[in-house]
Each structure stands twice: as structure tokens, then as C-alpha cells.
FINUTOR-753044 format. One record per residue (C-alpha): residue number from 1; x, y, z. Coordinates in Angstrom, 1 decimal. Layout:
REM residues N
<i=NUM | u=X | v=Y | w=Z>
...
***
This chain:
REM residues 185
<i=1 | u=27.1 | v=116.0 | w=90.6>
<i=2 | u=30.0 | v=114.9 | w=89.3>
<i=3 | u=30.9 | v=115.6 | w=85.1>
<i=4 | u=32.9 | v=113.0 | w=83.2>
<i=5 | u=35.2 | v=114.5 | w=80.6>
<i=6 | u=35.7 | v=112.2 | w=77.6>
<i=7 | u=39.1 | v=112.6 | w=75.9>
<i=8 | u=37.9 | v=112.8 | w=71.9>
<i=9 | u=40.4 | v=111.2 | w=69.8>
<i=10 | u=41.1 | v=113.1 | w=66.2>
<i=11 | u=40.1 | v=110.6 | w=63.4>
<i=12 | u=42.8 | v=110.7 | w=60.7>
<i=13 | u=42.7 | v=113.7 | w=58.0>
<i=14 | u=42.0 | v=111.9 | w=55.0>
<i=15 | u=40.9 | v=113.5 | w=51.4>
<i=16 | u=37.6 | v=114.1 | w=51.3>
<i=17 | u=35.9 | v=114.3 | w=47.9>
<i=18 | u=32.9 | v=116.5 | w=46.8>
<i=19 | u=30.9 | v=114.0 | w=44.9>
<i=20 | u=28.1 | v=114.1 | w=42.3>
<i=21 | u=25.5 | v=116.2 | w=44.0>
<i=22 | u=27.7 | v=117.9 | w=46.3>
<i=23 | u=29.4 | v=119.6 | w=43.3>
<i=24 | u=28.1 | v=123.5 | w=43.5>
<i=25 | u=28.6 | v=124.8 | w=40.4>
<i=26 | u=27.5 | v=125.6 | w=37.2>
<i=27 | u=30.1 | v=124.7 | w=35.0>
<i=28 | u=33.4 | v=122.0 | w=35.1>
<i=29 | u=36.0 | v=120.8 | w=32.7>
<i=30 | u=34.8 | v=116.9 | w=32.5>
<i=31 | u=37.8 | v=114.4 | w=32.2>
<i=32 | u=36.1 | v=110.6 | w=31.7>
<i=33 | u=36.9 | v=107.4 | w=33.2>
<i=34 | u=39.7 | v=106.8 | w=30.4>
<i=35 | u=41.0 | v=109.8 | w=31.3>
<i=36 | u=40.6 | v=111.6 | w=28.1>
<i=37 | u=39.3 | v=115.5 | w=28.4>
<i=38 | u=35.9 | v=115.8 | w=27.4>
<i=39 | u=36.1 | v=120.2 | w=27.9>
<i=40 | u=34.3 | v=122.4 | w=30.0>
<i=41 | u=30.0 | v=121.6 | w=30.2>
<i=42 | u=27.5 | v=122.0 | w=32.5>
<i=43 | u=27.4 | v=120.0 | w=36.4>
<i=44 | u=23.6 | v=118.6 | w=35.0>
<i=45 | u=25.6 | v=117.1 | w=32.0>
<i=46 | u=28.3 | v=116.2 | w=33.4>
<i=47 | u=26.3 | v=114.3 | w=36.4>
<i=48 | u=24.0 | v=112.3 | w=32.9>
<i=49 | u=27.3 | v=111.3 | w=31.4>
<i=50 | u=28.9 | v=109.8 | w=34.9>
<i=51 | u=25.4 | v=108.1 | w=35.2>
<i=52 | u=25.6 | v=106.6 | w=32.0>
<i=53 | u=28.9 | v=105.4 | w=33.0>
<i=54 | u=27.1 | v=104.0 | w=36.3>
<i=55 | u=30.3 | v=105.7 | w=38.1>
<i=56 | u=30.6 | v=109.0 | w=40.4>
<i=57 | u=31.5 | v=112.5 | w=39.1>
<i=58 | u=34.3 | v=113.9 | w=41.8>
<i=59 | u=36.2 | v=116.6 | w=42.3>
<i=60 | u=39.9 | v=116.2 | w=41.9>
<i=61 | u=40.5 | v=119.8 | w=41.8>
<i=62 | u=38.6 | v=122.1 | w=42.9>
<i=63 | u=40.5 | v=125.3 | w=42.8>
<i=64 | u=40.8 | v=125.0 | w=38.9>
<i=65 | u=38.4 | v=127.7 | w=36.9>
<i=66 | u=36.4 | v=126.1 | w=36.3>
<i=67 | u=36.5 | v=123.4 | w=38.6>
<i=68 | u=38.2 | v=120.3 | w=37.2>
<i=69 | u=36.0 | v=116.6 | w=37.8>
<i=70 | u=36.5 | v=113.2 | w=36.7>
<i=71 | u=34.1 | v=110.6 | w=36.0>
<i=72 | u=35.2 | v=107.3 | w=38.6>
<i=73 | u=34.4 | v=104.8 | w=41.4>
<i=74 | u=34.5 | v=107.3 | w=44.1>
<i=75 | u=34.8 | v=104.2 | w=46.5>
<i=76 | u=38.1 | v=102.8 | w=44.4>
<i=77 | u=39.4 | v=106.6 | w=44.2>
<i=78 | u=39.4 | v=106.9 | w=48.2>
<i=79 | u=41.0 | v=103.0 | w=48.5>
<i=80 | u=44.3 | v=104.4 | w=45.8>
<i=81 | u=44.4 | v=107.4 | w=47.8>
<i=82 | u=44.3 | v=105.8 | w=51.0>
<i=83 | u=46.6 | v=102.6 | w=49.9>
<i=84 | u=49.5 | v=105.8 | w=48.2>
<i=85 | u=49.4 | v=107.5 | w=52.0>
<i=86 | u=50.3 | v=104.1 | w=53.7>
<i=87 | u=53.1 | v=103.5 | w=50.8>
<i=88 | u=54.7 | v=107.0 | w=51.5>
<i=89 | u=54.2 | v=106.3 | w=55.4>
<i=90 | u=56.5 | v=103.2 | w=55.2>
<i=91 | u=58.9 | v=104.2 | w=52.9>
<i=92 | u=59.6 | v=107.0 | w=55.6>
<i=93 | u=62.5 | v=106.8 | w=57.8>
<i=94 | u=62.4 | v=108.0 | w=61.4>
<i=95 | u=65.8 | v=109.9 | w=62.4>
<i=96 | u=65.9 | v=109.2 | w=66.5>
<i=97 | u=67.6 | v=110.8 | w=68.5>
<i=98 | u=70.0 | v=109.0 | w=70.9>
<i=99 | u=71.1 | v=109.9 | w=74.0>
<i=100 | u=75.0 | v=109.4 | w=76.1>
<i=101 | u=75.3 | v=111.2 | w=79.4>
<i=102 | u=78.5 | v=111.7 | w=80.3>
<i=103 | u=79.8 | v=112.9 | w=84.0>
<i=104 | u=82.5 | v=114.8 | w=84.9>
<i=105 | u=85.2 | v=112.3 | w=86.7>
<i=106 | u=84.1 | v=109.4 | w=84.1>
<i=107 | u=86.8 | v=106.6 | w=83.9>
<i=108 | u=88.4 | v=105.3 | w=80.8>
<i=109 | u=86.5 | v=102.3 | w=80.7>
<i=110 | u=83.6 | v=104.1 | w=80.9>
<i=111 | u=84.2 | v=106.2 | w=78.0>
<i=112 | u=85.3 | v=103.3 | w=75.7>
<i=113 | u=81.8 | v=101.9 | w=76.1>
<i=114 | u=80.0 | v=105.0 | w=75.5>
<i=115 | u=82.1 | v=105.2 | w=72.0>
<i=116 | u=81.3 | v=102.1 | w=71.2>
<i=117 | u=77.6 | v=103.3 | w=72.1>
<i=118 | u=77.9 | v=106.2 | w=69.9>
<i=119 | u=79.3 | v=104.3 | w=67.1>
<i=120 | u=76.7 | v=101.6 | w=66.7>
<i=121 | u=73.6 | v=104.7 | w=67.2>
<i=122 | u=75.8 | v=106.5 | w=64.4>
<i=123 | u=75.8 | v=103.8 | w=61.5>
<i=124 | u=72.2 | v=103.4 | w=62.5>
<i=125 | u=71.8 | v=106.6 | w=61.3>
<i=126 | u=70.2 | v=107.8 | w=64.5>
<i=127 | u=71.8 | v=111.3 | w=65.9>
<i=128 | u=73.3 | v=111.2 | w=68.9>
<i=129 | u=72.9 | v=113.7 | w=71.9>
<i=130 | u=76.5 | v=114.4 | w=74.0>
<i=131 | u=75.5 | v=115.9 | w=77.4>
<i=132 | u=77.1 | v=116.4 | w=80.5>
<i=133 | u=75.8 | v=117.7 | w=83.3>
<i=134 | u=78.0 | v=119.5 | w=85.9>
<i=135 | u=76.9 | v=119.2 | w=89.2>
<i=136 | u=77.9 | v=121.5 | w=92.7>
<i=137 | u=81.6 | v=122.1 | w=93.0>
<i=138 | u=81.9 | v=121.2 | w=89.3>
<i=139 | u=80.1 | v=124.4 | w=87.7>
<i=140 | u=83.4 | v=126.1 | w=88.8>
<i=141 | u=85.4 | v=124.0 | w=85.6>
<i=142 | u=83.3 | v=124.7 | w=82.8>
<i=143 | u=86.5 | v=124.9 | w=80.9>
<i=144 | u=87.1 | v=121.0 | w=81.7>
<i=145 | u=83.5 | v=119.7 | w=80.6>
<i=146 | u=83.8 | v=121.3 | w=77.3>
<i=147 | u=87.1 | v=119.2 | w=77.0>
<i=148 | u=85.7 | v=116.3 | w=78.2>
<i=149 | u=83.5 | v=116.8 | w=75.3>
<i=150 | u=85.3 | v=117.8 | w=72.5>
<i=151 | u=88.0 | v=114.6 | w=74.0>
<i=152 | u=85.2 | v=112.2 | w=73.3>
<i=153 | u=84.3 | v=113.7 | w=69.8>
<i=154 | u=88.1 | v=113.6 | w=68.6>
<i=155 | u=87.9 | v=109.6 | w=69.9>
<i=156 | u=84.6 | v=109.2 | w=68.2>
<i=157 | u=85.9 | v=110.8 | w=64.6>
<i=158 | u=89.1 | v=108.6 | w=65.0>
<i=159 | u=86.8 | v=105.8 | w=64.2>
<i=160 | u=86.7 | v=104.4 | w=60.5>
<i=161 | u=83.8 | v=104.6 | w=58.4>
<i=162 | u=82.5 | v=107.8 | w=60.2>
<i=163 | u=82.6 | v=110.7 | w=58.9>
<i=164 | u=80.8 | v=113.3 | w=61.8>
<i=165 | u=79.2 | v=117.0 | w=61.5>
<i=166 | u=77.7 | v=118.7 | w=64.7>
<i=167 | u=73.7 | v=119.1 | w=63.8>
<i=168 | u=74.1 | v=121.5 | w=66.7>
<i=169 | u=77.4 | v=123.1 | w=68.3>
<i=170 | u=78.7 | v=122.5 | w=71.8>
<i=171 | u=76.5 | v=124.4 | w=73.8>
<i=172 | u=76.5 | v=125.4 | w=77.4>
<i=173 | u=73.0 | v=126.1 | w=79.2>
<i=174 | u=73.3 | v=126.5 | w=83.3>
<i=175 | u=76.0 | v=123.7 | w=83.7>
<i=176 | u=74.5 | v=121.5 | w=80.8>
<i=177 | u=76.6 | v=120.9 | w=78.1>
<i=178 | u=75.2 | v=119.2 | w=75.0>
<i=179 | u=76.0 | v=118.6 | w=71.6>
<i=180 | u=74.6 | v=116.6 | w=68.7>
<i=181 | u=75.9 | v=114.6 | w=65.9>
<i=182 | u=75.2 | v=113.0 | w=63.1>
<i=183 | u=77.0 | v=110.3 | w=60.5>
<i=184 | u=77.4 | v=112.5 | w=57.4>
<i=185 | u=78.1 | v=109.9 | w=54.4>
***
């Protein structure tokens, strides 16, 4: 017999709220739904007054002493805290990284394009990742791909409107050099 293994997606962390009922103990500082402090009472009177209000009594923090709860719409508390995540979500910029492979016997031409490359991912803000990899006969001249390297940086800082700073260093690991840059404004 055969057994199927089911891949179990994690759902989204998002704040979960002790509500009414759920609330554990005996006393909590009681702010209303106009948000004015109403002090410190017991959870059976704070749980009359938010059903008065017809409105939940939640927890908004619970590592106070003692506990501190507000009387709300627990369903309209979740939607502002869910619809403030997705705000700061989008306003987020993702920083890529971009990567130009160079070779050892590249042409010119070659490395005009790959400058030109380098300059558009640059005032994209992206970072770009240098790397060349030396290959056979040409892990004897490590001296010449570091050079090759630090050639195509000098041509790339020669351009206007960019102002460059190594992230991370020319490095060398087992015939692969890389370095990274980003557009420092």
C-alpha cells in the first residue's frame, strides 16, 4: 500500500485576538469604544459594559499588568489590522539582486554592453553581482581576473550620475571572483 504525502501550506500569521470570553483574568484596565480610559475593573464588568455597547471586549495588550482591553467590533478591528499589513506590504521595496558574468578573454564590445547592463540595473536600484569564473588553464592568472574586475568597475564609476560602493569586496572563492555593488545616492 502506497501513502500519499500532502504538502500542508502555512496559512498567513495574522493577529489573533483574545475576545470577550476568552479573556482569563480577573481584572483589566477597560479603554471604551471612544477610546477614553475607563481604569482598571473586573473581566464580568468589563464583559456588561461591552455588551451594553453591543460590541466585543478584546485584548489589545495583553502583556500590560493588568492586561489592557478595549471595547470594539472585533470583526472591524481584524479588517484595520489586516488592511495596515497590506499598506506596509506595498509601500515595501524589493532590492534584487542582478547578475553580469564576465569571462576571462571577453571582447570590448562585449564589455560595453555589460556597462550599459550594469548601469540601467544600478539606477533601478537593484545591486548588481560582478562574477567571473576562471576556467582550466585560466586558474593559473588570478592576478588578471581581479583586473578584469576592478577594469570594468573603474568604466562603470566613470559613468555620470553614479556614485558606486562595494556591498561586498572583490572576493576570490576556488576560481570565482565576485563582487557586488550598489548605487549609493
Amino acid at each position: 500500500m502506497r501513502i500519499k504525502f500532502h504538502r500542508v501550506e502555512s496559512k498567513k500569521e495574522e493577529p489573533s485576538f483574545r475576545a470577550n470570553h476568552q479573556i482569563r483574568v480577573p481584572e483589566v484596565f477597560v479603554i471604551d469604544e471612544n477610546n477614553d480610559a475607563l481604569g482598571i475593573m473586573s473581566i464580568s464588568d468589563a464583559l456588561g459594559k461591552a455588551q451594553e455597547a453591543d460590541l466585543d471586549l478584546v485584548e489589545v495588550n495583553p502583556k500590560a499588568e493588568p492586561p489592557v482591553v478595549k471595547i470594539v467590533n472585533l470583526g472591524q478591528l481584524k479588517y484595520e489590522k489586516e488592511k495596515q499589513a497590506h499598506r506596509q506590504k506595498v509601500q515595501q521595496k524589493k532590492v534584487e539582486t542582478k547578475n553580469i558574468r564576465l569571462s576571462f578573454r571577453i571582447s570590448e564590445h562585449d564589455l560595453d554592453l555589460r556597462i550599459i547592463q550594469a548601469e540601467k540595473f544600478l539606477t533601478k536600484d537593484d545591486k548588481v553581482k560582478i562574477e567571473l569564473i576562471l576556467r582550466g588553464r585560466e586558474r593559473q592568472y588570478p592576478q588578471k581576473a581581479a583586473e578584469i574586475i576592478r577594469g570594468f568597475v573603474a568604466k562603470l564609476q566613470a559613468t555620470p550620475g553614479l556614485t558606486l560602493e562595494a556591498e561586498q569586496p572583490l572576493t576570490n572563492q576556488g576560481g570565482r571572483f565576485t563582487i557586488i555593488l550598489i548605487n549609493k545616492k
